[in-house]
TORKOL-4160 file (C-alpha; in steps of 0.2 Angstrom, whole numbers, padded with zeros to 4 digits, m for minus):
251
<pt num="1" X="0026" Y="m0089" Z="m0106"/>
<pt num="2" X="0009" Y="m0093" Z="m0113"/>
<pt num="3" X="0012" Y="m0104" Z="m0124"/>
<pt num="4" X="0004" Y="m0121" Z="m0123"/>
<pt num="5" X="0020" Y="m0131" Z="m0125"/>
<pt num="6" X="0027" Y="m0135" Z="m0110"/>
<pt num="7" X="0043" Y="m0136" Z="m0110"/>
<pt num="8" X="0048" Y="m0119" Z="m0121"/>
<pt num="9" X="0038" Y="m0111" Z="m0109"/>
<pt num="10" X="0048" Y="m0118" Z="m0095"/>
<pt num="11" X="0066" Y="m0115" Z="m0107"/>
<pt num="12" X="0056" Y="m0096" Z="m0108"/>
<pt num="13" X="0056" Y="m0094" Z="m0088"/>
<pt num="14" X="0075" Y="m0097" Z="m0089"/>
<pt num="15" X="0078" Y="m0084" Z="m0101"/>
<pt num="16" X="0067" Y="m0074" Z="m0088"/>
<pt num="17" X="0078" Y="m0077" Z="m0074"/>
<pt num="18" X="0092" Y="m0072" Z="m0086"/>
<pt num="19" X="0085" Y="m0056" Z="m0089"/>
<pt num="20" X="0082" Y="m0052" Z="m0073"/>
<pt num="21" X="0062" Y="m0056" Z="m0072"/>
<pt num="22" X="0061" Y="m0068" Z="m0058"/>
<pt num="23" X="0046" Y="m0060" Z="m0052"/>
<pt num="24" X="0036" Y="m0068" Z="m0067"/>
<pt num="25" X="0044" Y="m0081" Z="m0065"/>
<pt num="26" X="0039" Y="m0086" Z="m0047"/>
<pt num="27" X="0022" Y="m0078" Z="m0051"/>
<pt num="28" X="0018" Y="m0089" Z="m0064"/>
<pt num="29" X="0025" Y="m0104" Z="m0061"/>
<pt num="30" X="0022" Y="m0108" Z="m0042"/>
<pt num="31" X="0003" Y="m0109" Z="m0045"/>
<pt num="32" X="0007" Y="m0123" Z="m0060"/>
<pt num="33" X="0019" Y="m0133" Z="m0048"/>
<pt num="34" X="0005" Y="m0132" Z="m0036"/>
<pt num="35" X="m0006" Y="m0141" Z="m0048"/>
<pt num="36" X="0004" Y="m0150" Z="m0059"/>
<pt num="37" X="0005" Y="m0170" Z="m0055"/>
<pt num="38" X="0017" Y="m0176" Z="m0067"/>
<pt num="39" X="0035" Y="m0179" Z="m0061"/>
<pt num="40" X="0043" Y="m0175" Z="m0075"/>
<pt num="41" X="0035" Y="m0158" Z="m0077"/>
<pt num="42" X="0033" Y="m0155" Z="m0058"/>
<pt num="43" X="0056" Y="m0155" Z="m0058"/>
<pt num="44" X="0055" Y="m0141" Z="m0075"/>
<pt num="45" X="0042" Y="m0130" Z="m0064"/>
<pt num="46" X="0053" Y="m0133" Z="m0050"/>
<pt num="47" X="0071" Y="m0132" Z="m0055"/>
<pt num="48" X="0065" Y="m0114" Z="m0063"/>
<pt num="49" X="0059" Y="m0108" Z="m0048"/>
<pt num="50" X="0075" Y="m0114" Z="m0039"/>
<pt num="51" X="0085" Y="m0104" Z="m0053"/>
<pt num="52" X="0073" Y="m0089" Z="m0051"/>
<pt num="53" X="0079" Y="m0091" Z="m0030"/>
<pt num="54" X="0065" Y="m0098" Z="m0023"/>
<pt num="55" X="0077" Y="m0114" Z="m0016"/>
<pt num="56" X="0062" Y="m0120" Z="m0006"/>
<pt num="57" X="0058" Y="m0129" Z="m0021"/>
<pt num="58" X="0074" Y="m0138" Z="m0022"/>
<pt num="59" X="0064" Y="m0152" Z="m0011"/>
<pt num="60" X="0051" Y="m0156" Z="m0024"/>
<pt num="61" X="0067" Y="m0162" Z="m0034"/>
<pt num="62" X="0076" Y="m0172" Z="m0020"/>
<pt num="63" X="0060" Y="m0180" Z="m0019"/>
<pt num="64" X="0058" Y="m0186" Z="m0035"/>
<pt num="65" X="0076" Y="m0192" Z="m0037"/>
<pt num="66" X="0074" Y="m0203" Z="m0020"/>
<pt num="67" X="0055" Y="m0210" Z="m0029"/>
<pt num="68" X="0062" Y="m0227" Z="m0039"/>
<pt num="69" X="0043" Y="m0228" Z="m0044"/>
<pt num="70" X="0044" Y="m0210" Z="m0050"/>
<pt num="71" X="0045" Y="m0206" Z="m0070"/>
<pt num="72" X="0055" Y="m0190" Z="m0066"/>
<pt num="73" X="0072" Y="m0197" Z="m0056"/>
<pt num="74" X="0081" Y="m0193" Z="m0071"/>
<pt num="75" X="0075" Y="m0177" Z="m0074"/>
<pt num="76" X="0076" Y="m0172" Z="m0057"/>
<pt num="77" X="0094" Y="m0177" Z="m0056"/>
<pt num="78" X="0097" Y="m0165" Z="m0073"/>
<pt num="79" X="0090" Y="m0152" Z="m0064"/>
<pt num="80" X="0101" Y="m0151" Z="m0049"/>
<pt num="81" X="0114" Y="m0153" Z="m0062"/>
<pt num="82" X="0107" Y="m0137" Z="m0071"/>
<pt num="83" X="0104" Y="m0125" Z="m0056"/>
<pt num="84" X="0122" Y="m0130" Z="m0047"/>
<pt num="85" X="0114" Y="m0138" Z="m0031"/>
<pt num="86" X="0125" Y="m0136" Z="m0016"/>
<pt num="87" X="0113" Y="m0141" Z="m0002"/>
<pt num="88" X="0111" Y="m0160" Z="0004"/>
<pt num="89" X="0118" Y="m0171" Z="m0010"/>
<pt num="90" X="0113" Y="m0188" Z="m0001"/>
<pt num="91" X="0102" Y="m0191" Z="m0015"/>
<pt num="92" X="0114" Y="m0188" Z="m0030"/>
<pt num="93" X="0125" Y="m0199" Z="m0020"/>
<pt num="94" X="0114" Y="m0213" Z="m0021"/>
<pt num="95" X="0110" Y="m0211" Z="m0038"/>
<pt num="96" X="0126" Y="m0211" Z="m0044"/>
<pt num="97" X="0132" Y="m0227" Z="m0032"/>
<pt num="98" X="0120" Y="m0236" Z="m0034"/>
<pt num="99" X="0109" Y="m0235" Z="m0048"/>
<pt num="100" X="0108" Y="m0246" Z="m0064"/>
<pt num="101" X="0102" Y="m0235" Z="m0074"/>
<pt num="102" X="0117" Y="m0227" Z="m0085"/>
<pt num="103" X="0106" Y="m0208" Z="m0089"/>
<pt num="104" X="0102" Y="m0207" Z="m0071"/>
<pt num="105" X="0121" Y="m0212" Z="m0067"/>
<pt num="106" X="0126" Y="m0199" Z="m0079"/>
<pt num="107" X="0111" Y="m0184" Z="m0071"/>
<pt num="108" X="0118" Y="m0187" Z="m0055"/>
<pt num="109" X="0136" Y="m0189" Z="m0057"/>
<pt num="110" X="0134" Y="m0171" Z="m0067"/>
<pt num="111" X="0126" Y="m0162" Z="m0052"/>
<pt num="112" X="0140" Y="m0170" Z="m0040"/>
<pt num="113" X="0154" Y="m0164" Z="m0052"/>
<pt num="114" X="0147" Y="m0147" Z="m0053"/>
<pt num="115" X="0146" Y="m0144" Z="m0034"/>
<pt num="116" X="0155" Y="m0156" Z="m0020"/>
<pt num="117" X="0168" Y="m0157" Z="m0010"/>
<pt num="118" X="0183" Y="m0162" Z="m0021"/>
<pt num="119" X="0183" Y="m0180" Z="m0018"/>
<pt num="120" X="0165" Y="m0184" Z="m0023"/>
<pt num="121" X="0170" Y="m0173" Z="m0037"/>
<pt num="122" X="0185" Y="m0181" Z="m0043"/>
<pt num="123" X="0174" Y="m0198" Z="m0043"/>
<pt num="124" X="0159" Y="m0191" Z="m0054"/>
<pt num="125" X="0174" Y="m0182" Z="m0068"/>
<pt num="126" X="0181" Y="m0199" Z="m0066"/>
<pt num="127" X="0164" Y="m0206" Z="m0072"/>
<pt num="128" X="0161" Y="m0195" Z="m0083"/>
<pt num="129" X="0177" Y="m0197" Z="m0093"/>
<pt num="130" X="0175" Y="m0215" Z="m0092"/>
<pt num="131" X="0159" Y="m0217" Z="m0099"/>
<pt num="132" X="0163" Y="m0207" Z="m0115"/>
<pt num="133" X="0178" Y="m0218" Z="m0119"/>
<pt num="134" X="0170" Y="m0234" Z="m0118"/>
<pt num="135" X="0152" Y="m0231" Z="m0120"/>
<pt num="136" X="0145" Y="m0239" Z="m0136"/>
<pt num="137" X="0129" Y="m0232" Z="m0136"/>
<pt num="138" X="0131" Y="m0213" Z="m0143"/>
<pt num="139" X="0113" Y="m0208" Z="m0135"/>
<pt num="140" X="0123" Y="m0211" Z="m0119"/>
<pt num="141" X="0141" Y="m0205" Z="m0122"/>
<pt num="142" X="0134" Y="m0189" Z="m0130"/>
<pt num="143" X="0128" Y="m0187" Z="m0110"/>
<pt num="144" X="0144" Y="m0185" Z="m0105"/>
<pt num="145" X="0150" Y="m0174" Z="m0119"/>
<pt num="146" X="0137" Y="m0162" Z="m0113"/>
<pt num="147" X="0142" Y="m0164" Z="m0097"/>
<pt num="148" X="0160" Y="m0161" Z="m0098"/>
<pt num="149" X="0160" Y="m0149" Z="m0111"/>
<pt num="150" X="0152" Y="m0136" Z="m0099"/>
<pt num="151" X="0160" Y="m0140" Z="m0084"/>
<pt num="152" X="0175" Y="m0150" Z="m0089"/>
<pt num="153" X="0193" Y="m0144" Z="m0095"/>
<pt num="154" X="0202" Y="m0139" Z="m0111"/>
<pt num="155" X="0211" Y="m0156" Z="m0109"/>
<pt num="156" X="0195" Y="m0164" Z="m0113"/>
<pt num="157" X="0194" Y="m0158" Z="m0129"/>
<pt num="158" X="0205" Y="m0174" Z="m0136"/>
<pt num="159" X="0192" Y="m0184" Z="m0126"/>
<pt num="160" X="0178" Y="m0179" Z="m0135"/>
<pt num="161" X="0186" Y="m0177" Z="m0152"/>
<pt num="162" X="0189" Y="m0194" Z="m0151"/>
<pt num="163" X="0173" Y="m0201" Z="m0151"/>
<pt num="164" X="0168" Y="m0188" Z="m0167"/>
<pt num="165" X="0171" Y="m0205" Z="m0179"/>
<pt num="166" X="0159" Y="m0216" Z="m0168"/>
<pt num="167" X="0145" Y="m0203" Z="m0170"/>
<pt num="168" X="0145" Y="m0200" Z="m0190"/>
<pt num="169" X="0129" Y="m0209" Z="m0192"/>
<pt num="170" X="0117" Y="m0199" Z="m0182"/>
<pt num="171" X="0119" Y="m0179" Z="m0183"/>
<pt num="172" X="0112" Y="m0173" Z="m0166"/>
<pt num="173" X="0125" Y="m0183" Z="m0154"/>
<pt num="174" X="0138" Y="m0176" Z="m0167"/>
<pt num="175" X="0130" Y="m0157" Z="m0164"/>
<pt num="176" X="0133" Y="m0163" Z="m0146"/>
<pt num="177" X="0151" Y="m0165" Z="m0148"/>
<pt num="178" X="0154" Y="m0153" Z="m0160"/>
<pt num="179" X="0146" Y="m0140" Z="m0145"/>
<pt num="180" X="0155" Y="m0149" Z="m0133"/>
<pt num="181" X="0171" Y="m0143" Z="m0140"/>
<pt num="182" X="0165" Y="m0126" Z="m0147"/>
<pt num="183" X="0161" Y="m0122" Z="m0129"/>
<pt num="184" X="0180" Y="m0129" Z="m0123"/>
<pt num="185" X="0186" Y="m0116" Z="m0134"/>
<pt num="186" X="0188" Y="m0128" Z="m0150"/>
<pt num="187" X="0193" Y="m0116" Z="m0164"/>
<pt num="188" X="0185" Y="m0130" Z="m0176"/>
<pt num="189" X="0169" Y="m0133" Z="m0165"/>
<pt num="190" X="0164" Y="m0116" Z="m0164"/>
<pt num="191" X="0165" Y="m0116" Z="m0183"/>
<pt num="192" X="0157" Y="m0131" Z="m0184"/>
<pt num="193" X="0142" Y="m0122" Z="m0171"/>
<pt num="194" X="0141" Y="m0109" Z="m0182"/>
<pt num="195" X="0138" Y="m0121" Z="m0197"/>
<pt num="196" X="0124" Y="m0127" Z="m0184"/>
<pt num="197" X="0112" Y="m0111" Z="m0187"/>
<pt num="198" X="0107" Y="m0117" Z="m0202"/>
<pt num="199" X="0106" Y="m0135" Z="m0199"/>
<pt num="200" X="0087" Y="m0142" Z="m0205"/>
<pt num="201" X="0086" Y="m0148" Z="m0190"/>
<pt num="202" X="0078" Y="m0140" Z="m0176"/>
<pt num="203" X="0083" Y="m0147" Z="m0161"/>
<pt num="204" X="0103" Y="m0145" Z="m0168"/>
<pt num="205" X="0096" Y="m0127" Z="m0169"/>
<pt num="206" X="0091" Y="m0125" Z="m0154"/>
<pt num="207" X="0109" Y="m0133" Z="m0146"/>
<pt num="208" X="0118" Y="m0121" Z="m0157"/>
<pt num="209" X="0110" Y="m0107" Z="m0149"/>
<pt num="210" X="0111" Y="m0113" Z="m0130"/>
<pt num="211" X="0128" Y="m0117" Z="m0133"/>
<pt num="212" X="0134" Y="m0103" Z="m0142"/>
<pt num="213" X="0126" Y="m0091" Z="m0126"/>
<pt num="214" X="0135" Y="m0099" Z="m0114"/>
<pt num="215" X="0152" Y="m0101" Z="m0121"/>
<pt num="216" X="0150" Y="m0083" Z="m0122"/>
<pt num="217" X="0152" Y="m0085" Z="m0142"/>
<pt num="218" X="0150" Y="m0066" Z="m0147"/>
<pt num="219" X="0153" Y="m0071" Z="m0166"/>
<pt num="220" X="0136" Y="m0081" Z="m0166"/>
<pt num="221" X="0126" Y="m0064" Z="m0162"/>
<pt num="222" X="0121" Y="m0063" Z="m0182"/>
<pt num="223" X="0114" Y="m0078" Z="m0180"/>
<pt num="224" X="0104" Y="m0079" Z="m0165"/>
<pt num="225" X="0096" Y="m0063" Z="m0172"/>
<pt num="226" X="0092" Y="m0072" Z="m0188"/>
<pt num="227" X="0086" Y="m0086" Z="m0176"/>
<pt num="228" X="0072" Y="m0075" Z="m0165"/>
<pt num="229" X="0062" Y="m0076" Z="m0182"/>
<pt num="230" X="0065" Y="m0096" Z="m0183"/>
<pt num="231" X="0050" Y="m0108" Z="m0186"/>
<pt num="232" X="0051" Y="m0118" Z="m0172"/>
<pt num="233" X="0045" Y="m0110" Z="m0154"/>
<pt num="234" X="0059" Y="m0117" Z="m0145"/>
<pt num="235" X="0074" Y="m0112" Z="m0157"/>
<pt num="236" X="0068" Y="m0094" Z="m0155"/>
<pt num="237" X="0066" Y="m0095" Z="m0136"/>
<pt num="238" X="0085" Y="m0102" Z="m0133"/>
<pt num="239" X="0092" Y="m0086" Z="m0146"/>
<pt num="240" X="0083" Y="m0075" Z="m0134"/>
<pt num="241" X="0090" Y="m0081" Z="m0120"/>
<pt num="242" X="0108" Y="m0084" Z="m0128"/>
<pt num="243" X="0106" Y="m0066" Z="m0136"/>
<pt num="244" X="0102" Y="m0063" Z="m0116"/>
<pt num="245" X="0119" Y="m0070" Z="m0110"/>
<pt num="246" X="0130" Y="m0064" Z="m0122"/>
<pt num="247" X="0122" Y="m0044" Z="m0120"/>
<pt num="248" X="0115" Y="m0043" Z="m0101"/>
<pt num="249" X="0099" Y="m0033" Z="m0100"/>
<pt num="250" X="0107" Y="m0021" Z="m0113"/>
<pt num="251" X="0096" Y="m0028" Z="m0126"/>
């Protein structure tokens, strides 16, 4: 949590949280959120304290989502996404109708589709769907890969695997996929997510290892071991926390 890098630190909070620390985690980081003027950071600083209960702080990203002029919307819409928001959605709801901006779109549809009364939430699975099978752009349609394949359904699987030809030519979005499925239960994606650990890249890494920690992959424990000695901050950070998930506080 002392490191100058600011968003390990913040991805080291929610290993915290996992572990049971929220005490340094509200102790640490509600001073910074006090201080901290950027959008984008002010959402990481407060979607961890939301996760780490302090849901007061859930206002700082409705906030941001409803600033057009703010640099954060997209992050603040991820956020609720990631902390499983089920208090006023009238936000998300605007985002996701209105907006023309497709990774705001995607944010918000994600945090609707996570937690909403089922007809909101059949529109944003809908989306969701629909955007990974037309989407050209693969920095996009990897969105709602990521999406789906933590909160979609086995029957998305084919989905995904279908756009696996489209993403040849650039290795993270076909991580993304590759995770997408491992974490649908993919017996060739987790393979291929094991393969991941030893990718030279460290961002594919680092998605190895949060993927693997919350598909509950018990097979990839040798390898978020070997990870907690990685070069990059970050990869060693999400095997912490994935070594966290998968073992509890038994560690």
């Amino acid at each position: 949590m002392q490191s100058d890098d600011f968003w390990p630190s913040i991805h080291a909070a929610e290993g915290l949280t996992v572990g049971g620390r929220v005490d340094i985690v509200q102790a640490y980081l509600t001073p910074r959120l006090a201080a901290e003027s950027d959008d984008q950071k002010r959402c990481g600083l407060a979607r961890e304290l939301v996760r780490a209960g302090s849901l007061q702080h859930g206002s700082v990203l409705l906030s941001v989502l409803s600033d057009k002029d703010s640099n954060g919307q997209v992050h603040a819409a991820e956020s609720l996404y990631k902390v499983g928001w089920s208090g006023d959605a009238s936000a998300l709801r605007a985002a996701f109708s209105d907006c023309s901006e497709m990774r705001l779109r995607l944010m918000a549809a994600a945090a609707l589709a996570k937690h909403c009364e089922h007809s909101v939430r059949k529109d944003a699975f809908s989306f969701l769907r629909e955007n990974l099978r037309s989407e050209s752009d693969p920095a996009i349609f990897r969105l709602s890969a990521w999406v789906l394949g933590r909160i979609g359904e086995s029957g998305d699987r084919d989905l995904i695997r279908s756009r696996l030809d489209d993403a040849q030519t650039d290795t993270l979005v076909f991580a993304f996929l590759e995770h997408a499925l491992a974490a649908l239960g993919d017996p060739r994606g987790r393979q291929a997510l094991l393969r991941n650990f030893e990718s030279k890249d460290p961002v594919i890494r680092t998605y190895a290892a949060i993927f693997a920690g919350e598909s509950g992959m018990m097979e990839a424990s040798p390898n978020l071991i070997r990870q907690l000695d990685d070069k990059n901050l970050d990869a060693r950070i999400r095997a912490a926390h994935a070594l966290l998930l998968l073992f509890g506080q038994d560690l």
